[in-house]
N, C-alpha and C positions, 0 to 999 in steps of 0.2 A: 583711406589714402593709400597711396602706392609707392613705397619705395624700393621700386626694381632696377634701380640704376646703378645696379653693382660694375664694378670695374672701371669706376672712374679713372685715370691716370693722370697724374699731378707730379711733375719733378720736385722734390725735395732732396736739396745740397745733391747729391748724386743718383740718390735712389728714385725709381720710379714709384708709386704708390699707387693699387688698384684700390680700387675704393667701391473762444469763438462764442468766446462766448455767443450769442444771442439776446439778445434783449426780449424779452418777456413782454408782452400787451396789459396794458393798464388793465386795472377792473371797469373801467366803463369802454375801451374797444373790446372788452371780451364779453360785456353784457351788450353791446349794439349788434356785436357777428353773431352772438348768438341767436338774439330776434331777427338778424337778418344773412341768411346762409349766403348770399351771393354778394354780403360784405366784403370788402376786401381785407386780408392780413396785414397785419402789420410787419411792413420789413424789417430784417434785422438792422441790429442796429451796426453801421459800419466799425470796421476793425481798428483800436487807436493803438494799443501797449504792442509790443512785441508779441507775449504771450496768445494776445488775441489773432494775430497775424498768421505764426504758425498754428494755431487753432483751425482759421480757415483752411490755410496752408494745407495741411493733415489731413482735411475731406477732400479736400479738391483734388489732392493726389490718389487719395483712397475711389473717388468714384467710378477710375478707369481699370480692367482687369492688369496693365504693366505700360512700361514705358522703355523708349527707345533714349539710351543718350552717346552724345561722343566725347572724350576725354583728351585730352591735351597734359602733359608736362613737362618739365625741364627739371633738373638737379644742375647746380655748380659746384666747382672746386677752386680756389684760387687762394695763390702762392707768389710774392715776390714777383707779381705781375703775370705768372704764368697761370691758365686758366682751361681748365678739363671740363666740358660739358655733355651731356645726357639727353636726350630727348624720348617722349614718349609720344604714342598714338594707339587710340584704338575705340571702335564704336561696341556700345554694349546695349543687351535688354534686359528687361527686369519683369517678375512677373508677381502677383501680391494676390490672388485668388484667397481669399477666407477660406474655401473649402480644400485647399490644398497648402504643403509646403511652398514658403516662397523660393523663388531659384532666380538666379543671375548669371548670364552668360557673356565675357567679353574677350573680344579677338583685335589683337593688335600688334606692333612691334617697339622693340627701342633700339633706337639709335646712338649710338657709342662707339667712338675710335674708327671712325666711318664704316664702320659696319651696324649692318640692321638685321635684329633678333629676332623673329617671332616669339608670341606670348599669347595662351590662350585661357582662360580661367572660367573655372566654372562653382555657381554657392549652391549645391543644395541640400535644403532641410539640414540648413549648420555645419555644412560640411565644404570644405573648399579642396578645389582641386586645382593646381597652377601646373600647366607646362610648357617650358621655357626653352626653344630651339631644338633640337632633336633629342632631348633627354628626356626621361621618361616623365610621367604624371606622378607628380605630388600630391597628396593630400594630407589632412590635418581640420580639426576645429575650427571652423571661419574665427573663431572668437580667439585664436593664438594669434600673438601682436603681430610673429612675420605673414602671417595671412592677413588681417588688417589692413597692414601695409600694404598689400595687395590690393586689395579690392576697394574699388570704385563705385559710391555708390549716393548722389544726389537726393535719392529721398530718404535712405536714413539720417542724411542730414538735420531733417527735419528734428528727429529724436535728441540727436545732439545740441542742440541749439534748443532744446528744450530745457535739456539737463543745464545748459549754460544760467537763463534764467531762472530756473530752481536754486540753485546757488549761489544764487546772487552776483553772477558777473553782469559788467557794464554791457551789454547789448542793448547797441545803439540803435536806432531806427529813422531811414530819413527818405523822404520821395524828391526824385529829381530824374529829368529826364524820361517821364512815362513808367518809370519805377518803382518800385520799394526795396529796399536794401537792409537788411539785419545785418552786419556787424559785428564782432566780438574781438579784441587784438589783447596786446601782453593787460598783464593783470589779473588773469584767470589760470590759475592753476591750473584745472585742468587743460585748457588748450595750450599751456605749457610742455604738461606731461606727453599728450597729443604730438608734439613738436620734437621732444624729444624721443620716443619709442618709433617717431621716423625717421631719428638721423642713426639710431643705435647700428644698423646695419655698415652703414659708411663707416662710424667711428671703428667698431670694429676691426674693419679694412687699414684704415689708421694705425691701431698701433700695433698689428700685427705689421704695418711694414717701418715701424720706429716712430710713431708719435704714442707720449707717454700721458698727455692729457688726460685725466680722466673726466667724469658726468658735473661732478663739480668744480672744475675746472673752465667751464663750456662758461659761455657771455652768448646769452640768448638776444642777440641784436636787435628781430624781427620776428613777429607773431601774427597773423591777422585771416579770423575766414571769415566769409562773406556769402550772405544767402540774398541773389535775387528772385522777387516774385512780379508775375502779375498783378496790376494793383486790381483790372475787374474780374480775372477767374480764379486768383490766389494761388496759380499754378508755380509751381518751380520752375523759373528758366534756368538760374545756372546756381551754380555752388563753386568757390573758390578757397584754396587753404594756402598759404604761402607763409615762410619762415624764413629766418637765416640765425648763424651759428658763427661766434667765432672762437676758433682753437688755438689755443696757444702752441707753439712748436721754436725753437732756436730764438727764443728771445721777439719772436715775431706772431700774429695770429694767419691762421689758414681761412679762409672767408666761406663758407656753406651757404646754400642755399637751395629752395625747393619750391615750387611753383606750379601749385597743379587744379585744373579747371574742368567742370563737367557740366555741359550743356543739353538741355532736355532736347530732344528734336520732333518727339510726338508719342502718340500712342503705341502699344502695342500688344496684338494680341492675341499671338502664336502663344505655341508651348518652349518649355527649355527643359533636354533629357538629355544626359550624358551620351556619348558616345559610346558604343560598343568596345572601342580601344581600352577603355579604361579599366572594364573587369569589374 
């Protein structure tokens, strides 16, 4: 997920605030193919649990050497009707070669206080690099939370929502509309925790400008991601995570929220190598 929409601005009383399985062939289609080589296989058998889903899910993404997607978000703020908003944009590639490190590279901006930032990120072989308007390149652990937050990434989805049914959260599963859709919303701890280590940045921002709320103090209102697939190539079309947050401040809550979508657009399969800029 990404939470780069630092410097929200929200009045509060005077002050400003910057914020597959498979099914296996009986023993007698496996004794008929055997006496007869131009037998036909037996198809798998189609996908029903969740688990089975991302099953396919996980080869289907795995067969292509990367993939192209574009991202979309929003962050809100809202106060006493007054209401600060964020916008993100930006198209990214991914690349998954077994015989190399994997790497991801996404170029985009955010929009805040009408003005628009460039943002350029780069993961490789576990390492992230974020640079944000003309200030220099960051880097750090892909695996440290504010990098996380950073990066955008629809097929490790897959993982995650794996980890969700290992666990035993409720992931729901339903086809409508040429569909299939997994599901996961409040209930699950983890995507709790997930909800929170993306508002921590903003809160932050909070009470450094006079909100004393703290992590246990938060009313997690809204929780919900969402993994759609092709129901006939089990491909990922898109990944969706949204949440919202309410914080207590003057006897009243501040309203949060976060909204952010990634949609596969195709194959791809160029390479991704840092820039010489970076050193």
């Amino acid at each position: 997920m990404n939470r780069r929409f630092a410097a929200l601005v929200i009045p509060l009383s005077v002050a400003l605030i910057g914020c597959s399985a498979e099914e296996q062939p009986t023993a007698s289609v496996e004794s008929a193919a055997s006496k007869s080589p131009e037998a036909k296989k037996t198809e798998p058998a189609k996908p029903v649990t969740p688990e089975e889903f991302l099953d396919r899910a996980e080869q289907a993404m795995a067969a292509e050497g990367g993939w192209t997607f574009a991202v979309k978000g929003s962050e809100d703020l809202v106060f006493q009707g007054q209401a600060s908003t964020a916008s993100y944009k930006a198209t990214a590639e991914r690349t998954q070669d077994p015989s190399a490190p994997s790497a991801l590279h996404s170029s985009g901006s955010v929009l805040s206080k009408g003005k628009r930032k460039p943002e350029e990120i780069f993961v490789i072989d576990g390492t992230a690099y974020v640079k944000e308007g003309n200030d220099a390149w960051k880097r750090g652990p892909a695996s440290a939370p504010d990098m996380q937050n950073k990066v955008e990434d629809p097929v490790a989805a897959l993982a995650e929502f794996r980890t969700y049914v290992q666990e035993g959260d409720d992931v729901t599963l339903t086809k409508a509309g040429g569909k299939v859709k997994l599901q996961v919303r409040s209930g699950s701890r983890k995507l709790s925790q997930k909800a929170m280590r993306e508002l921590k940045p903003t809160l932050k921002q909070l009470q450094k400008a006079g909100v004393s709320a703290t992590e246990d103090q938060l009313t997690l209102s809204r929780v919900e991601e969402t993994l759609i697939l092709d129901p006939a190539t089990y491909r990922v079309e898109s990944h969706r995570f949204r949440f919202g947050f309410l914080i207590p401040y003057g006897g009243q809550d501040i309203t949060y929220s976060q909204d952010v979508t990634e949609e596969i657009r195709g194959v791809f399969d160029g390479d991704i190598e840092l820039p010489a800029s970076i050193g």
